[in-house]
C-alpha positions in Angstrom: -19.8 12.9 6.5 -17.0 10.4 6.1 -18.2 6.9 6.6 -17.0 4.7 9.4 -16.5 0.6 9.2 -18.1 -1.2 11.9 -16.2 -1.1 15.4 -14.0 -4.0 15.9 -11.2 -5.2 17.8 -8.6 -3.0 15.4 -11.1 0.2 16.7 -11.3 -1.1 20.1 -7.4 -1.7 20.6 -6.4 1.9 17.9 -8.7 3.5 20.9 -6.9 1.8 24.1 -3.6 3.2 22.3 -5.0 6.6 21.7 -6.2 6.4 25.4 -2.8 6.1 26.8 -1.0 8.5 24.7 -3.5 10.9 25.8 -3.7 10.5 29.8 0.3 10.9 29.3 0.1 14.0 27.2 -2.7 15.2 29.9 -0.4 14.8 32.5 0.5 18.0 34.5 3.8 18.0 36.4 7.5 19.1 34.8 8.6 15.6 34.7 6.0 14.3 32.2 6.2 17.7 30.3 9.6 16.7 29.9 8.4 13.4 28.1 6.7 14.9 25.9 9.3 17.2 24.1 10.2 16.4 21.1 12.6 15.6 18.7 14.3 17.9 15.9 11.3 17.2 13.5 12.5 16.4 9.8 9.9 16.0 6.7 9.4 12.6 5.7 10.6 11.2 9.3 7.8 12.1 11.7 7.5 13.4 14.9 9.7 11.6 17.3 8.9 12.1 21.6 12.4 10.0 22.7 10.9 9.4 25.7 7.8 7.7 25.1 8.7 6.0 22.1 6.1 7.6 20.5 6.6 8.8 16.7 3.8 10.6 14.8 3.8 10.7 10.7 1.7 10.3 7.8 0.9 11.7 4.4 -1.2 13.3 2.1 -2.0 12.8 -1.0 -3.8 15.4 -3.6 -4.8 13.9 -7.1 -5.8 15.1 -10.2 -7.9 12.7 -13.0 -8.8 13.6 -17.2 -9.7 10.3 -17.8 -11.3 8.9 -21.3 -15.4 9.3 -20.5 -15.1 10.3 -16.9 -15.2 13.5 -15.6 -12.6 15.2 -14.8 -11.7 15.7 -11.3 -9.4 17.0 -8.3 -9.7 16.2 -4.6 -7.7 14.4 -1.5 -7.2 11.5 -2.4 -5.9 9.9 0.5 -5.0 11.6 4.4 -3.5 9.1 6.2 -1.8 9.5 10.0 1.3 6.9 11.1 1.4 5.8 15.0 4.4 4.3 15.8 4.7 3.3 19.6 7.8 0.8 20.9 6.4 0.2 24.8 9.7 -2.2 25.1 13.3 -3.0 23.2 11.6 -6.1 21.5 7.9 -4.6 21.0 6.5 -2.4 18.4 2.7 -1.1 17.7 2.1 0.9 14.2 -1.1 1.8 13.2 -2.5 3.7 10.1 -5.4 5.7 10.0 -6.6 6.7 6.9 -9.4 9.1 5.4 -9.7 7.8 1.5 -11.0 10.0 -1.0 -12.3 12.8 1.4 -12.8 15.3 -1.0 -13.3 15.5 -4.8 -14.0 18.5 -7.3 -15.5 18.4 -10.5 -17.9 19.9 -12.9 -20.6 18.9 -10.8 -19.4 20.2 -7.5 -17.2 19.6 -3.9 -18.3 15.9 -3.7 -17.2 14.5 0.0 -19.9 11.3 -0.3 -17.3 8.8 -0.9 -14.9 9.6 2.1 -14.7 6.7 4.4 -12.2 6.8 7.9 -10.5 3.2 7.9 -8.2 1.5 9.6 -5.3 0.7 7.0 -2.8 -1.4 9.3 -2.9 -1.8 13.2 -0.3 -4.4 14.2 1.8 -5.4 17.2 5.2 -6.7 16.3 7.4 -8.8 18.5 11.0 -8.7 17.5 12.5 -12.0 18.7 15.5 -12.1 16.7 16.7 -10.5 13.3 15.6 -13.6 11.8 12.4 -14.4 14.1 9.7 -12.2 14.2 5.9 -12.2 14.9 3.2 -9.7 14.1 -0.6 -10.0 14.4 -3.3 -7.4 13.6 -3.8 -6.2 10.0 -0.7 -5.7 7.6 -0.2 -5.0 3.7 -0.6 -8.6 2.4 3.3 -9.7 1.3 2.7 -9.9 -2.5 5.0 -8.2 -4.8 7.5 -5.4 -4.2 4.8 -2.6 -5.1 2.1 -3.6 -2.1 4.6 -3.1 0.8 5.4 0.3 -0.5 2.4 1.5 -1.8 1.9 5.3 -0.4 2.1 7.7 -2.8 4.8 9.6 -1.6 6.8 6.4 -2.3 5.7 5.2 -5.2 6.9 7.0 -8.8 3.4 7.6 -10.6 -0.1 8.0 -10.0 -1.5 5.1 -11.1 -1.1 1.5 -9.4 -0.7 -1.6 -12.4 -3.3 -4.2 -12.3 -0.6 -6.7 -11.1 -0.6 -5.3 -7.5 -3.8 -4.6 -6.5 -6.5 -6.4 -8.0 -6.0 -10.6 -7.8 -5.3 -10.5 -4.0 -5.9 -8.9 -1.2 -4.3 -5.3 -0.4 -4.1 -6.0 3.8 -4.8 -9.2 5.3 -5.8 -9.9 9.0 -4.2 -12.8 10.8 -0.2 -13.5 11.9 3.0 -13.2 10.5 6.3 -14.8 10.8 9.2 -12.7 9.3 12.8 -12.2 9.4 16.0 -12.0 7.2 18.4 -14.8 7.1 21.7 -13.6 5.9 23.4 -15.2 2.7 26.3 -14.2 1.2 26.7 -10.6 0.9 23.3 -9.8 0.9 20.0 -11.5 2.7 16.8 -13.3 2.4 13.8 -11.4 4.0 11.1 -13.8 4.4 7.2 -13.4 5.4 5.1 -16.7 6.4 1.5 -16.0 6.9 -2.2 -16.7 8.1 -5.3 -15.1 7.4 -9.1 -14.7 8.4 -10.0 -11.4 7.3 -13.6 -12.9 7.4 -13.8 -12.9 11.6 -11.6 -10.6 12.3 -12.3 -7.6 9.8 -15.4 -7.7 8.3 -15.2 -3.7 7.4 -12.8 -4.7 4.9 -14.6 -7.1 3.1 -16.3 -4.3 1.2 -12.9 -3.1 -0.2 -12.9 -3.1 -4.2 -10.2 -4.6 -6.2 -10.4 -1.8 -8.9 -10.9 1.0 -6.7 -7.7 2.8 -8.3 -8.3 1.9 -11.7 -12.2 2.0 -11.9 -14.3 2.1 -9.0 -17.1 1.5 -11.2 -16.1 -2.3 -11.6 -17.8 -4.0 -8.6 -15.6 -7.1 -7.7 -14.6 -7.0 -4.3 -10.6 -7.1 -3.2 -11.0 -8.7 0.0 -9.3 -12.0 1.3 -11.9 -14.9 3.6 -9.1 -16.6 4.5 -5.7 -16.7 3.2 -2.2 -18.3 3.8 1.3 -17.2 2.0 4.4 -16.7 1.8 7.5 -14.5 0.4 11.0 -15.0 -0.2 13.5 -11.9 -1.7 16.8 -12.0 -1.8 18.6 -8.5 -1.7 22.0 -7.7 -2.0 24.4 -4.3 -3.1 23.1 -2.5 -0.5 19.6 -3.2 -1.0 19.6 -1.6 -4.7 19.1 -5.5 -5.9 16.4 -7.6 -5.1 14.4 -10.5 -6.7 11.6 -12.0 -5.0 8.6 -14.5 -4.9 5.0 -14.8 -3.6 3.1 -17.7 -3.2 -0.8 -17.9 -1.6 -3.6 -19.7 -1.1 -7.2 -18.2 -0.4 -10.7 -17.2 -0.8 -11.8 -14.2 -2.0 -15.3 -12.1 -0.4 -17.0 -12.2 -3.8 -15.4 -15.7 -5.5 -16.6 -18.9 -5.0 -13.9 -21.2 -5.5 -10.5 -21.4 -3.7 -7.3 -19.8 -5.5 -3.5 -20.1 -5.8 -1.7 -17.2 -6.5 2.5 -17.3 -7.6 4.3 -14.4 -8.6 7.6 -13.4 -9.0 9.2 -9.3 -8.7 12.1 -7.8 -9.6 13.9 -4.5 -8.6 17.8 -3.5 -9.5 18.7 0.3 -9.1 21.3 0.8 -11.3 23.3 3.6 -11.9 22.2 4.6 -15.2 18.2 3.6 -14.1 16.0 2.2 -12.0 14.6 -1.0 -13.1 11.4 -3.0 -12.0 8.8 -5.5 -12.5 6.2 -7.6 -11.4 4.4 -11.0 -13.0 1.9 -13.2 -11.1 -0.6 -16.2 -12.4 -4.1 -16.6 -10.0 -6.1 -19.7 -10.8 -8.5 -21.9 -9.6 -9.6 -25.3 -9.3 -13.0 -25.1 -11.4 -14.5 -22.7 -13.7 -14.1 -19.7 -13.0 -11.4 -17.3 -14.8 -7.9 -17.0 -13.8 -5.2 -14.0 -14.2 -2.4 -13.3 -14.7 0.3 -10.3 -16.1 2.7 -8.6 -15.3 4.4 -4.9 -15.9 7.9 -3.7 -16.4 8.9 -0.2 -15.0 12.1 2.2 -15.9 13.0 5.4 -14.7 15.2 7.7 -15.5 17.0 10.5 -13.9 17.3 13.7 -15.3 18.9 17.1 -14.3 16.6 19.5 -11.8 15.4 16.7 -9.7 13.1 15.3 -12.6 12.7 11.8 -13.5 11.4 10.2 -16.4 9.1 7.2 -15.7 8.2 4.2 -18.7 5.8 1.4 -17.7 4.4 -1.2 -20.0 1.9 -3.7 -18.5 -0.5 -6.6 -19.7 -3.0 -7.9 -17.8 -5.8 -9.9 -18.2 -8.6 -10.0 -15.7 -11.4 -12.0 -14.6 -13.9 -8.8 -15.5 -13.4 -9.0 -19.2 -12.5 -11.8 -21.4 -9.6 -9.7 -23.4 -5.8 -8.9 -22.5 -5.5 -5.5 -21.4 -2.2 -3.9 -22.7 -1.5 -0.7 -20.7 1.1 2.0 -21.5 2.2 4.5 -19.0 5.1 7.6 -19.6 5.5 10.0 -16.4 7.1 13.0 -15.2 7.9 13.0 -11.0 9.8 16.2 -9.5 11.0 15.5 -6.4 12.1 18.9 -4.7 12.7 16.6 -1.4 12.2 13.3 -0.7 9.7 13.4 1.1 7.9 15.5 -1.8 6.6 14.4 -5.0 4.6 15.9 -8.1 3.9 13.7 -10.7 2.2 13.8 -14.3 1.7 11.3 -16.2 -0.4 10.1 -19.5 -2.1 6.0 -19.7 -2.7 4.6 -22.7 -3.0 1.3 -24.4 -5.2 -1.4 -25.9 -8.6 -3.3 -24.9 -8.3 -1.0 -21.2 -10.8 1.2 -21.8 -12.2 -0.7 -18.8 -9.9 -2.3 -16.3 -7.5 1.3 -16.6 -9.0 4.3 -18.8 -6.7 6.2 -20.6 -5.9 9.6 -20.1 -4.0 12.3 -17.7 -3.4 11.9 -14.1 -1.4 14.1 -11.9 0.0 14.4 -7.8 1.2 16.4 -5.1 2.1 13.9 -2.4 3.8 15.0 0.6 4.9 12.4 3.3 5.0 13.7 6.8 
């Protein structure tokens, strides 16, 4: 049986929401039948009900592993359902149940042991104006380009570099100031903000910082508290952007306080798409910093294929070496909302931070 985290307030309001949606939906007259038609559904766009500003989504995400001195295997990776809800013209409520590695298959048998049902994000936004805005609840932390993308269906390979996933914390719980302040002929998105992950989610403080490059490694990913911030500025219709990400915080697992910088790049171009992320975390006394980065290129080619290079190095708190990781991939894209990738890892002294070997996707965003 899938595991649930301890009921919070994210369960207690995600169950309030549900609650509403569903006395509507139970509602028996023509007028409230009415509401609940909906939209011309698209893939990749959700299921819109105009009336009750209500849109349904999600994704799926299957995953295959031939790793070096771990067994091969193919499961569900992730299952994940969107809830979008906009109850006025400046509020919005999104929440994102997930159901992480549900299933797996290998030589040994259909392993479900490690699926847990979590609460990914569960926030309420209030749209002041384009450059004003609040949010509270539980968002991806603003680090880095890659970790407010992140689903697969988004994303162009399998694997996830060391540089966005495992010096900070995926989602913090707190606030959030944001908005974009136009300059020039593009913008400045920024993100200001405050976290205590420790009171008010401590499910999450048993999230692992390695959990998609080896979930053997035991350090935990989780945030105490935190506070940031993150300027990018984008311009030629958002196919350039270079940003930067500063924080503060306490980690579940570490005992001293660290400050994390880092600095990402993105520029579609039309030849290829370019990208790359670098970031430094350090501390005060002795334990180890880290810092790397990775650069990313892909190329398109003819029949909806693109090629995908990334060369990273990292070095990590877990081992006392710089881990050089090279990745090469293949992604189909048959829609955009579709995606099947392949891809081969290799590299030096990351046997393991990042094993080498195959890894391959079907991810399909609802």
């Amino acid at each position: 049986m899938p595991r649930l985290r301890p009921a919070g307030w994210r369960e207690i309001l995600l169950a309030l929401l549900l609650g509403l949606f569903a006395h509507g939906a139970a509602a028996g007259d023509s007028s409230r039948d009415a509401d609940w038609r909906h939209a011309p559904y698209v893939l990749g766009q959700g299921l819109s009900f105009p009336q009750r500003q209500l849109t349904l989504g999600g994704y799926l995400s299957l995953r295959y592993l031939d790793l070096d001195d771990v067994d091969s295997s193919l499961g569900i990776k992730d299952l994940s359902l969107f809830i979008g809800w906009e109850p006025g013209d400046r509020w919005n409520v999104f929440a994102e149940i997930e159901i992480g590695d549900a299933l797996s298959i290998s030589r040994h048998g259909i392993d479900t042991a490690d699926a847990e049902i979590e609460i990914e994000r569960l926030y309420v936004d209030y749209r002041a104006r384009p450059y004003a805005n609040l949010r509270a609840g539980k968002f991806l932390t603003p680090v880095g380009r890659w970790n407010l993308i992140h689903a697969d269906p988004l994303v162009w390979t399998v694997s996830r570099p060391l540089t966005t996933a495992v010096s900070f914390a995926r989602q913090a719980s707190g606030a959030m100031l944001y908005g974009t302040i136009p300059a020039g002929a593009g913008g400045i998105d920024y993100s200001l903000f405050v976290d205590d992950t420790e009171t008010l989610d401590p499910g999450q403080q048993e999230e692992r910082a390695f959990e998609d490059a080896n979930p053997a490694i035991p350090t935990l990913g989780a945030f105490r508290h935190a506070t940031g911030a993150r300027l990018a500025y984008h311009s030629l219709d958002e196919r350039f952007s270079l940003g930067m990400s500063s924080a503060h915080f306490r980690m579940e697992d570490l005992r001293e306080p660290k400050d994390l910088i880092g600095v990402d790049l993105f520029w579609d171009t039309p030849f290829a798409e370019l990208s790359g992320e670098w970031l430094r975390r350090d501390s005060g006394g002795g334990e180890p910093g880290e810092r790397g980065g990775f650069a990313q290129a892909v190329i398109p080619l003819p029949a909806r294929l693109f090629l995908i290079g990334r060369y990273e190095r990292y070095r990590t708190s877990v081992q006392p070496e710089t881990a050089t990781i090279r990745t090469l991939g293949l992604t189909y894209r048959p829609h955009r909302a579709v995606s099947v990738k392949l891809e081969y890892r290799g590299g030096d002294r990351n046997e393991l931070v990042s094993p080498g070997g195959w890894l391959g996707s079907l991810a399909i965003l609802f």
